[in-house]
C-alpha positions in Angstrom: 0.0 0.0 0.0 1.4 3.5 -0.8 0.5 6.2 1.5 -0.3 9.8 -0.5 -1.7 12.5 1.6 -4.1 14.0 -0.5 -5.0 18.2 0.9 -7.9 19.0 -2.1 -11.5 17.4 -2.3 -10.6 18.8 -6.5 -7.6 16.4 -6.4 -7.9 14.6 -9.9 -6.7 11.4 -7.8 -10.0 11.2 -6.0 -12.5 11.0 -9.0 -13.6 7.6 -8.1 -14.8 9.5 -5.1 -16.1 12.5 -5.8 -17.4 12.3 -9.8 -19.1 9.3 -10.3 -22.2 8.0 -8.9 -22.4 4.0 -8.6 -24.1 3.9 -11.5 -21.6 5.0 -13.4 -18.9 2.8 -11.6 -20.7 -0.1 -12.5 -20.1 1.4 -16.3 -17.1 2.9 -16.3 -15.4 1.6 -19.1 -11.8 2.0 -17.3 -10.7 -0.3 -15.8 -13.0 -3.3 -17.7 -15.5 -4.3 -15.7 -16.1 -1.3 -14.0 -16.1 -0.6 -9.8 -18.1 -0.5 -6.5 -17.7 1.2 -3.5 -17.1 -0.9 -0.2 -17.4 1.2 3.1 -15.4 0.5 6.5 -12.3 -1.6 7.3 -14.5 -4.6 7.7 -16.4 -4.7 4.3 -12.9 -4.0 2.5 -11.6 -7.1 5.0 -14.5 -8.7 3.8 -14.2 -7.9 0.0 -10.5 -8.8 -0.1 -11.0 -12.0 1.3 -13.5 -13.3 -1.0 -10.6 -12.5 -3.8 -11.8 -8.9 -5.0 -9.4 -6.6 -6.2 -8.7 -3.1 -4.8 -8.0 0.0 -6.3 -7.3 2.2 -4.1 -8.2 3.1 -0.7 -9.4 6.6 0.6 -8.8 7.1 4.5 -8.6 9.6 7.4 -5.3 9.7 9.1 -6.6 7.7 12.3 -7.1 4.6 10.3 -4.2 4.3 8.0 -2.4 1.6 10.5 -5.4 0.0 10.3 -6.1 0.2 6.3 -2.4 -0.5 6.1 -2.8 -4.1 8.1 -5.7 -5.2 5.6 -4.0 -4.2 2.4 -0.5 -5.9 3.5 1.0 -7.3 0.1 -1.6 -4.9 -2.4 0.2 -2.4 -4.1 -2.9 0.2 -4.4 -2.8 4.0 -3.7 -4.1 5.4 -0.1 -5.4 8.7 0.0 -4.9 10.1 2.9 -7.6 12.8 3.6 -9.0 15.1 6.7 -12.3 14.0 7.7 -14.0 17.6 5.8 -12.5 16.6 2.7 -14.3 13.3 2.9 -17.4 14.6 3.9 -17.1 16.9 1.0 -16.5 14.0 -1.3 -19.6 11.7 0.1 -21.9 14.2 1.3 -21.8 12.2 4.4 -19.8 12.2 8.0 -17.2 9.2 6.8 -16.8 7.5 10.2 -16.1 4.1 9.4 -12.6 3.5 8.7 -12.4 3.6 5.0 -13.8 4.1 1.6 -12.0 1.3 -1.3 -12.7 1.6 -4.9 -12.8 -2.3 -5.7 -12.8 -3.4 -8.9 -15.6 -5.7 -10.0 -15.2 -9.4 -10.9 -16.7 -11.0 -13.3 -20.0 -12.5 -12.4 -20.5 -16.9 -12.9 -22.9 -18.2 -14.8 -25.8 -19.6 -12.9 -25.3 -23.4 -13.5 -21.9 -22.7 -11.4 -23.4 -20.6 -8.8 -26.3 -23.1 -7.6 -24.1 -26.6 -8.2 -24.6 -28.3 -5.0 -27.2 -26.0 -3.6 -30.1 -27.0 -1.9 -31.5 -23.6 -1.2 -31.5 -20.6 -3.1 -33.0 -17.4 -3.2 -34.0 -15.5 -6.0 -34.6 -12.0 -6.4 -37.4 -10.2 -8.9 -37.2 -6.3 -9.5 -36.2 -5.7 -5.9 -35.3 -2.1 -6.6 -34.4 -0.9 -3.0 -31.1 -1.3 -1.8 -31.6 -1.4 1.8 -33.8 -4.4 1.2 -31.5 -6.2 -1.3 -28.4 -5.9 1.3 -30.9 -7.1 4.3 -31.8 -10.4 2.7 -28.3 -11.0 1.4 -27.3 -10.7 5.1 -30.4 -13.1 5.8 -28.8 -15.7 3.2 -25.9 -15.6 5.2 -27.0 -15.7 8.8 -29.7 -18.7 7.8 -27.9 -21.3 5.9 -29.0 -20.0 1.7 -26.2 -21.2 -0.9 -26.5 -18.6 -3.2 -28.5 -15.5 -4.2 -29.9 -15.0 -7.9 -31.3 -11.5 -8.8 -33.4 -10.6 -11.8 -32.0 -8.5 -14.8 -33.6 -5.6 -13.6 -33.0 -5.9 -9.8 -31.0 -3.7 -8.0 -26.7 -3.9 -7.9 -25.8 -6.1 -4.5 -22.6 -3.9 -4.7 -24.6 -0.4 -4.7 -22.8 1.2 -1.6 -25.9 0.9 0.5 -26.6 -2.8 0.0 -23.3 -3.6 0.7 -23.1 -1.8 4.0 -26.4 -3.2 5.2 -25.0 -6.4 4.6 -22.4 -6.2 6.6 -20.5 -7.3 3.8 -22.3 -10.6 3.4 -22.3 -9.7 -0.6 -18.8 -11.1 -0.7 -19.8 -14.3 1.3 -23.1 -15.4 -0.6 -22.6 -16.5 -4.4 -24.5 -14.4 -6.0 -25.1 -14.1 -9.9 -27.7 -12.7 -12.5 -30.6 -14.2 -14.1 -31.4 -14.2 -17.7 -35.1 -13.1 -18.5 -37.7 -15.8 -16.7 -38.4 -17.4 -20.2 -34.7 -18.6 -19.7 -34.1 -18.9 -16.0 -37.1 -20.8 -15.3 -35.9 -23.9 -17.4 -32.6 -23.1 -16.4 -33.4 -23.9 -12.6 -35.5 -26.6 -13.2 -33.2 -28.6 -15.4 -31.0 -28.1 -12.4 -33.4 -29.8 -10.4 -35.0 -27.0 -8.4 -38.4 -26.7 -7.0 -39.5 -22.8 -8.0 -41.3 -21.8 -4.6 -42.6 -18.5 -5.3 -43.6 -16.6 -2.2 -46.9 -14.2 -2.6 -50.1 -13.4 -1.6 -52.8 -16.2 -3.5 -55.7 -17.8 -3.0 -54.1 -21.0 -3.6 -50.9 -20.8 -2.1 -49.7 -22.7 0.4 -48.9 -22.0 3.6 -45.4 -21.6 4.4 -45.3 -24.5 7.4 -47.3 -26.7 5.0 -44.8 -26.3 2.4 -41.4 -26.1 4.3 -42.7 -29.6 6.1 -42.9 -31.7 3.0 -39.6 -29.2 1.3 -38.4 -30.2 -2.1 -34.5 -31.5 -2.2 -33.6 -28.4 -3.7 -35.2 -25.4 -3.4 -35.6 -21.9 -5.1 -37.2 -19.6 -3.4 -38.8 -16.4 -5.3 -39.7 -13.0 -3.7 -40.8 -9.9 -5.8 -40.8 -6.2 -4.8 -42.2 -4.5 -2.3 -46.3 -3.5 -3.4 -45.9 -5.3 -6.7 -44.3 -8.8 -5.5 -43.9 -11.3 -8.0 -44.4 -10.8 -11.7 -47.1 -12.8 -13.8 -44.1 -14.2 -15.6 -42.7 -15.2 -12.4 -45.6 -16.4 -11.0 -45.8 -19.3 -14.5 -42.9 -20.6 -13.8 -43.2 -21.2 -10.0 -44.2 -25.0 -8.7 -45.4 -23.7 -6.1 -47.3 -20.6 -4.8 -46.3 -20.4 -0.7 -47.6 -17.6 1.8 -46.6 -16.4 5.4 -49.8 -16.8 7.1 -50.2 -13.5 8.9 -52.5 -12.2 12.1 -53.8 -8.8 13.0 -54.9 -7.8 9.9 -51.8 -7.6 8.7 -51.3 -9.2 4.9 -48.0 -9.2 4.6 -44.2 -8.6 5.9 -41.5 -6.2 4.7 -39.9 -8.4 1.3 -36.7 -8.8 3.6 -38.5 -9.8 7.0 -40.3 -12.2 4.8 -37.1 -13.7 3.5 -36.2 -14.2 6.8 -38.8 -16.3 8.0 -39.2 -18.1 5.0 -35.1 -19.0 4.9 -35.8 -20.3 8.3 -38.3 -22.5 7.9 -36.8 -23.9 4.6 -33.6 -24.3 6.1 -32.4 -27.9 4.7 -32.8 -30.2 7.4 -29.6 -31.2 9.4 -28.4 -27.5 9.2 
């Protein structure tokens, strides 16, 4: 790690910082493949030790002994900032250690993401990143093999779902999905059992379903409001709903995950 005290929010050396929203990382054409941001000395730890690549590292004086521990053996700029100048950058008290621009790997197909998994979770159009970062952390914590998001669902690597994770986006494999007139036959021929989770007068309850559980299962959950698609919905085996008291209908899309990773936890776990 090389250590360069950086005095200007301008500095041209902190565009990954300051001019690009993570949008635009994702895009930006250089380096190939584009970047994320991952926030505090544990993400980064977390990051770097599923075999992502840094960049470089932007830091506050305080934590350079601490940033220099982690990236032992990486030969990536540090910017070394006062804590104003990376407010100014962020728009946001920076009081976690560290910002690193990581470069993005490449993602895996979704044959070699699911081989040997018995439960998965799949993701439809969830657009909020809050949500996306809580279930990946869910996935973690109760025993999912890998998460499968939609082509229009929101980046696991957006700033925000990474940081609610706790970093969990580096332990989970994750992939995308093609469009559900591919991925549907794509998980079946796999040999999962599509368990789409929504609101229908002929689903299942949850307990029902988790007590008689498929080998392998995929489990679906749409958006908040909209849940699953139509599309999604025709490909599922099987409809399955958290039966619910107090007039409520149904949980937040994460809590949901939750409970229903829980209960479909493969047996033995």
């Amino acid at each position: 790690m090389r250590i360069e005290q950086v005095a200007a929010a301008d500095d041209a050396r902190l565009a990954d910082y300051r001019d690009l929203t993570d949008v635009a990382l994702r895009r930006k054409l250089e380096p190939e493949g584009g970047l994320y941001i991952a926030e505090s000395a544990k993400v980064i730890a977390r990051a770097l030790n599923a075999g992502h690549r840094p960049r470089s590292v932007l830091v506050q004086e305080k934590w350079v002994d601490e940033v220099a521990e982690l990236l032992a053996g990486h030969d990536v700029p540090a910017y070394v900032v006062a804590p104003e100048i990376a407010e100014s950058l962020t728009g946001y008290a920076v009081h976690r250690g560290a910002l690193a621009a990581m470069h993005r790997p490449e993602l895996p197909s979704v044959v070699d993401v699911v081989a040997g998994a018995r439960l998965v979770v799949v993701l439809e159009d969830i657009m909020d990143h809050t949500n996306i970062g809580a279930i990946f952390r869910a996935a973690a914590g109760l025993g999912a093999d890998a998460v499968l998001v939609s082509p229009r669902c929101a980046d696991p690597l957006y700033r925000r779902s990474v940081r609610v994770s706790m970093g969990t986006v580096f332990q989970v494999p994750w992939t995308r999905l093609p469009e559900w007139n591919a991925a549907g036959g794509i998980l079946h021929d796999e040999g999962f059992h599509l368990a789409g989770l929504a609101l229908s007068d002929d689903a299942v309850p949850l307990d029902e379903f988790a007590a008689a559980r498929p080998e392998r299962v995929a489990l679906m959950l749409g958006a908040e409001g909209d849940g699953l698609s139509r599309r999604a919905l025709r490909v599922a085996d099987t409809v399955v709903t958290i039966p619910m008291a107090g007039g409520v209908d149904s949980l937040n899309v994460a809590a949901a995950s939750a409970v229903a990773l829980w209960s479909l936890r493969p047996t033995g776990d």
